[in-house]
C-alpha positions in Angstrom: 0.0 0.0 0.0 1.5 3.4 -1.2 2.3 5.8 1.4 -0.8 8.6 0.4 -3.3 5.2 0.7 -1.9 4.4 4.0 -2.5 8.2 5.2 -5.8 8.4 3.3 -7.1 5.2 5.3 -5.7 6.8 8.1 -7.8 10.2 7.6 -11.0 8.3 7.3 -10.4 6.6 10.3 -9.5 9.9 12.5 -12.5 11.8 10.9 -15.2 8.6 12.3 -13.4 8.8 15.5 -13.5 12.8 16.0 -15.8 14.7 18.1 -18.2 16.5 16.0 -17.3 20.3 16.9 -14.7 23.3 16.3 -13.5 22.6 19.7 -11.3 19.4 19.0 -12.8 18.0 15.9 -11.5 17.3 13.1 -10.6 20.8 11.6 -8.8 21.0 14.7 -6.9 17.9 14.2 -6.7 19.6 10.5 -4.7 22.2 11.4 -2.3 20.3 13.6 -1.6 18.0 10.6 -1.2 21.3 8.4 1.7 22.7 11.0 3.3 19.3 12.0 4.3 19.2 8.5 5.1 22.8 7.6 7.0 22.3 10.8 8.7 19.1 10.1 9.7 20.2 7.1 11.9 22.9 8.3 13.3 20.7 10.9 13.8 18.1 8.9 11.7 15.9 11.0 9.8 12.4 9.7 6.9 13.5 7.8 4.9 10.0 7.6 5.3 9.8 11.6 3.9 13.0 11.9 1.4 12.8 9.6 0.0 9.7 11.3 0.8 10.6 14.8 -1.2 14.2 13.7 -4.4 12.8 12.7 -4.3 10.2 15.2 -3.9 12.6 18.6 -7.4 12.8 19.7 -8.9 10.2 18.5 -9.5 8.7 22.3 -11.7 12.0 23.6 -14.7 10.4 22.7 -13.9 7.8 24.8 -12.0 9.7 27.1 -15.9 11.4 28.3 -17.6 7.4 28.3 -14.6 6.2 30.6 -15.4 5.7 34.0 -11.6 6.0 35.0 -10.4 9.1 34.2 -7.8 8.2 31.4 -6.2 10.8 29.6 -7.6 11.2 25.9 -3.9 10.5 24.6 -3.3 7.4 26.5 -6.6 6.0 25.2 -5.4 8.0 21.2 -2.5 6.2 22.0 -3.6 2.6 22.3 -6.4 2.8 19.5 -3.6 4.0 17.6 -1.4 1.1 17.9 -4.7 -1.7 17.8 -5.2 0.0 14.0 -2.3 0.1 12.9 -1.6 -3.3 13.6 -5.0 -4.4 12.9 -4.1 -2.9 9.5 -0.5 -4.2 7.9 0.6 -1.1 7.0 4.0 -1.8 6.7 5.3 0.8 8.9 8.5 0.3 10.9 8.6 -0.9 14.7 10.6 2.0 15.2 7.8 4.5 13.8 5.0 2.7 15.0 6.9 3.3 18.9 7.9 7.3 17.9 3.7 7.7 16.5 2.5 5.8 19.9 4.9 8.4 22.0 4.1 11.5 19.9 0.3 10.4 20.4 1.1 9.8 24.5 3.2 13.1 24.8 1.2 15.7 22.6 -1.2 16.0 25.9 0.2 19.0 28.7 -1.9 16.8 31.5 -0.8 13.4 30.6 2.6 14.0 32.2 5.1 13.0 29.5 7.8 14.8 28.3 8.7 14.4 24.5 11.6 12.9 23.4 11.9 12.9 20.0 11.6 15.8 17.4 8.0 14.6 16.1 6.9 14.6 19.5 8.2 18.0 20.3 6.7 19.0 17.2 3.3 17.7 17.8 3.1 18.9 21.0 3.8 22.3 20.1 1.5 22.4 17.3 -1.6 21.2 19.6 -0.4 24.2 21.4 -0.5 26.4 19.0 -4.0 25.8 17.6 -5.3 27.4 21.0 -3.5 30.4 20.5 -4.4 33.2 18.6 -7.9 34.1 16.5 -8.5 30.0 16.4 -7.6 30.0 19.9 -9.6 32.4 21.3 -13.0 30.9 18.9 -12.0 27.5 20.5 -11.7 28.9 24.1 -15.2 31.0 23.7 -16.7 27.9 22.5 -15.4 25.0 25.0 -16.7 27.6 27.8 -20.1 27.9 25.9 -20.4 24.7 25.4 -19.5 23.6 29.3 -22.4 26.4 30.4 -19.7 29.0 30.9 -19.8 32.8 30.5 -17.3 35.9 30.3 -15.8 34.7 34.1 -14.8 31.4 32.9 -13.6 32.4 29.7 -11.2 34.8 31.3 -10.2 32.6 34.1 -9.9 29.8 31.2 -7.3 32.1 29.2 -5.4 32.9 32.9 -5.0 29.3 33.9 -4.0 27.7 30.5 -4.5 29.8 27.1 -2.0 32.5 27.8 0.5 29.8 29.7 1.3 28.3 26.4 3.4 30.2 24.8 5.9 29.3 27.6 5.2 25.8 27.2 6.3 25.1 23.5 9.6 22.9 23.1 11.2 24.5 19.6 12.2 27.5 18.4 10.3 28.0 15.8 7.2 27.5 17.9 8.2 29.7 20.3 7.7 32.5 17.2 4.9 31.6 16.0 3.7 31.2 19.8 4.5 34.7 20.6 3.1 36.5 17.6 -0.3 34.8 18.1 -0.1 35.4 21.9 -0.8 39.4 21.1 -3.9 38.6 20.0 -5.0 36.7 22.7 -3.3 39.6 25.1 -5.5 42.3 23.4 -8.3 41.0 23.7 -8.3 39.5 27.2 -6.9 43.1 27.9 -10.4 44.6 26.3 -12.7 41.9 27.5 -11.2 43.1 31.3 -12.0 46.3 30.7 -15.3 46.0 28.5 -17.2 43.6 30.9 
């Protein structure tokens, strides 16, 4: 199986296994997958591991809400992860399959581990960076919305996490990106302050 039939089945699978909203569906996991590779490619990273490991990262929240144990979303990504892509005979290195399983496992700020490789780092940081700026601040309105939040707990919401982030990204050339979208979320937590 060619390598774009492999990612295509792969696609289809993360789509089915998405939530269905703009908070962390599937244009989310989009948008990672468009800046893990424009990332990667400047690093000179491994494109099919992050490709993979991209559209693969949340496919566990759905399950993460039914499970009665609290198990981080990336753990459970993690393991569905490896069950289809062995379930699948994709012909896809040991060594890639581990570095997909620990991008999946370390993309997640709350599950506790650190990333070790450069597709981890990258992934991590590009999860990051999709809750910063104009995207950022849609996603954060609309998680609070959606959880029966208002103006309180979307400014408490950008305090505790969204404007932490920037801090939080492993590479360089996040940290750039990080702090140009970070204005945006700064002015308008700034206005919101003053305007409510």
């Amino acid at each position: 199986m060619s390598e774009s039939a492999i990612i295509s089945k792969i696609r289809k699978f993360a789509f089915n296994n998405s939530e269905k909203d703009d908070i962390h569906g599937f244009l989310h996991v989009e948008r990672v997958y468009k800046s893990c590779i424009d990332i990667g490619i400047r690093l000179g990273a491994n494109i099919l591991v992050l490709k993979i490991s991209a559209l693969l990262h949340d496919i566990g929240r759905i399950k993460e809400k039914e499970n009665s144990h609290n198990t981080n979303h990336a753990e459970i990504s993690a393991q569905m992860t490896l069950n289809f892509l062995k379930s699948n005979n994709f012909k896809i290195s040991q060594e890639n399959i581990d570095n997909i399983i620990h991008c999946i496992k370390a993309h997640s700020f709350s599950n506790k581990t650190n990333p070790k490789t450069i597709e981890a780092k990258i992934l991590s940081d590009a999860d990051k960076l999709d809750a910063i700026g104009s995207i950022g601040l849609y996603r954060t309105i609309g998680y609070t919305v959606k959880n029966n939040g208002g103006i309180d707990q979307v400014i408490e919401h950008l305090e505790n996490k969204i404007m932490k982030l920037k801090d939080q990204m492993y590479l360089d050339i996040s940290k750039k990106i990080a702090k140009d979208r970070q204005q945006i979320v700064l002015d308008f937590y700034n206005k919101i302050r003053n305007e409510k």
